[in-house]
N, C-alpha and C positions, 0 to 999 in steps of 0.2 A: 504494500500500500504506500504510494505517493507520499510523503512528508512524515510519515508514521515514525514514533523513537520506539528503537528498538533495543537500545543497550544502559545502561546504566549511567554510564559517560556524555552519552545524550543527554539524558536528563538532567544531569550536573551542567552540565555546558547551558541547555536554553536556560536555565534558572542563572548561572552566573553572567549571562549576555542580557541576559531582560534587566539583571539588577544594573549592572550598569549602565547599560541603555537610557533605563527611566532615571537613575542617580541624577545624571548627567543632561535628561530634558526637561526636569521636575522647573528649572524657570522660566523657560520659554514655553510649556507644553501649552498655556492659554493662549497663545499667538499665534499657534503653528495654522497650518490650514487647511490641516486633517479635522480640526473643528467644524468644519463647514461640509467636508467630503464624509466622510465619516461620525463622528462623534455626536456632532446636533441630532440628524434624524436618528440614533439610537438613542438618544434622550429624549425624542419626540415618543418613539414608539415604544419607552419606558414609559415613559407617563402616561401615556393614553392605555397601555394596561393597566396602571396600578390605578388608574380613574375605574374602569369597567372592573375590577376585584371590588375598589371601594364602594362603589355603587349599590352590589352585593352585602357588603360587610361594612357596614356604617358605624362600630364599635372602633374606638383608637386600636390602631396597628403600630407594626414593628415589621423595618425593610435594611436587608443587608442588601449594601452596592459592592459586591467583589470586584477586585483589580479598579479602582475608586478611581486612582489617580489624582488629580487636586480638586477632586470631591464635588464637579458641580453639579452630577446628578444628585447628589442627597443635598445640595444646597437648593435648589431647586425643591427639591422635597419638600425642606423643610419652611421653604417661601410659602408654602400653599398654606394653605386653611383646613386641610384635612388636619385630623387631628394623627399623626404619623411624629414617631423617633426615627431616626434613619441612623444606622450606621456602617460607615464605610472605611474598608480591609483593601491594603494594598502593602505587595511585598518590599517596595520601596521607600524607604524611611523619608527619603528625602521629598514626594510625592503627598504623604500625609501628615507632613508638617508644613507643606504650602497648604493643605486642605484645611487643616485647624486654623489655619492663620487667617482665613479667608471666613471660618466660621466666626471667629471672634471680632473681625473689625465688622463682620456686617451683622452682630446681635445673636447671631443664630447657633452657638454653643451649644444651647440645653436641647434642641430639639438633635440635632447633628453632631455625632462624635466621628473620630478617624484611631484606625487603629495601624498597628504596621504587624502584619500577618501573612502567612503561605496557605494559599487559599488547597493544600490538598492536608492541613492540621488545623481546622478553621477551629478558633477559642472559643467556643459556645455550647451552650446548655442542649439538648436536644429537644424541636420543640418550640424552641424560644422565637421564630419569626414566623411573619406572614404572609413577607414575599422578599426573593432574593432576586436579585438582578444580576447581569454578571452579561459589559456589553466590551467588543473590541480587547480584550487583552486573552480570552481564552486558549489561542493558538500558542499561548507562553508556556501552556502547563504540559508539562511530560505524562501527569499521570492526569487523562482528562475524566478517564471514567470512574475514580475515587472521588474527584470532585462532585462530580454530578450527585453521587448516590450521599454523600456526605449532605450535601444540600438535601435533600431527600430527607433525612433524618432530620434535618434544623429548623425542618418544616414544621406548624403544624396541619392537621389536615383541614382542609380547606384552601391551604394555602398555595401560593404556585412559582415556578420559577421561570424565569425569559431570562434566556438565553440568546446573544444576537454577536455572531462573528461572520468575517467572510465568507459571501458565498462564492467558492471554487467548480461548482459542477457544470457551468456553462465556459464558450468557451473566453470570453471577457473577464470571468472570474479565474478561471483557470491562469490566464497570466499576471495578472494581476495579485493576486496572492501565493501561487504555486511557484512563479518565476520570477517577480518580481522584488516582492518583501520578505524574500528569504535569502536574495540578491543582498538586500539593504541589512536585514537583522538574523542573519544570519538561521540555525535550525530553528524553525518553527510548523506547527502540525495545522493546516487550518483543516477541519473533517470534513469529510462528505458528508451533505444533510443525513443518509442513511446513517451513517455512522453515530453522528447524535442521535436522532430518534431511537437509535437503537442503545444510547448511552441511558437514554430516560425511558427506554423500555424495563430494561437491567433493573433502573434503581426502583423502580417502581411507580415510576410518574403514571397518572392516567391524562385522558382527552388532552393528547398532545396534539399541538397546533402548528403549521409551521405559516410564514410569512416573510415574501421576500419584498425587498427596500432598495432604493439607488440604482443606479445604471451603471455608470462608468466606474463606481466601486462595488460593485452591488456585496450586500449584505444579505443574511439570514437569521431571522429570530424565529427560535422554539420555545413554543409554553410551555409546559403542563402542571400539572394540577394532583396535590397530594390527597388520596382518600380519606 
């Protein structure tokens, strides 16, 4: 399989190239203009599900944003009015100490926390959230289908996860994430849709949903839904 780790050393490597990677973009990452290609409409289509769950679930929730980065989906979060805690986990120390700092000058501390974590030993209670997001950094993790089913677990039920990384299956995504940004960032896994749905088959996910985004980068986001 196409971009698949296979060895050990792999996984060491995409973990010690992502941390550096993000170390070293964590001050420009707001400027870049992968915000625009990228990042915005996953944060569009982050919200607009956790609007369609809340609509559902009108009781105060709890939403982990894995691989955060400087945090503006849970800042965004925690702008609304829903009544939501957000917190967001990224393995870059330097990534979620722009996040906090960003929470703090603009008020929004107590609703939005940031933590610095490896999204395949997430630090949490089992149970404890109501929906996890996890958009654009997926392809970092070596071990992808611990992650998923880990979420699964941090679920409660009712709750759901979206998932949203490149999508590679056509042929515009296929260079673009296959030949491209593995060009740039050296090993990384982007899945085939199958491959996920089959990740959140495993874990247990039900009415899994997929939905694709963007053109010239096109993306993919999978729900589902804990029993």
């Amino acid at each position: 399989m196409a971009g698949s780790i296979t060895t050990p050393n792999d996984a060491v490597g995409m973990k010690d190239r992502a941390l550096d990677e993000f170390e070293r973009w964590a001050d420009t990452y707001d400027r870049s203009l992968l915000r625009h290609f990228l990042f915005r409409p996953a944060y569009r289509v982050t919200m607009d599900a956790i609007a369609d769950w809340h609509a559902e679930h009108p009781d105060p929730f709890r939403v982990l944003d894995i691989g955060c980065g400087t945090g503006e989906l849970a800042l965004r979060l925690a702008r609304s009015d829903w009544p939501v805690e957000v917190i967001g986990l990224d393995y870059a120390p330097a990534m979620t100490q722009q996040a906090h700092a960003k929470a703090q000058r603009s008020g929004l501390g107590q609703k939005a926390k940031f933590l610095t974590g490896d999204s395949e030993f997430l630090p949490f209670a089992e149970s404890s959230f109501d929906f996890v997001a996890c958009a654009n950094s997926f392809h970092h993790y070596p071990k992808q289908a611990r992650v998923v089913s880990l979420v699964h677990k941090l679920l409660r039920p009712g709750g759901r996860f979206l998932l949203i990384d490149g999508f590679r299956d056509n042929p515009l995504g296929f260079v673009v994430f296959d030949v491209i940004i593995p060009a740039v960032e050296g090993k990384v896994y982007h899945a085939p849709a199958s491959v996920i749905e089959g990740y959140f088959r495993d874990a247990g996910f039900a009415r899994i949903r997929r939905r694709r985004l963007n053109f010239w980068m096109p993306l993919l986001a999978t729900i589902g839904e804990k029993l």
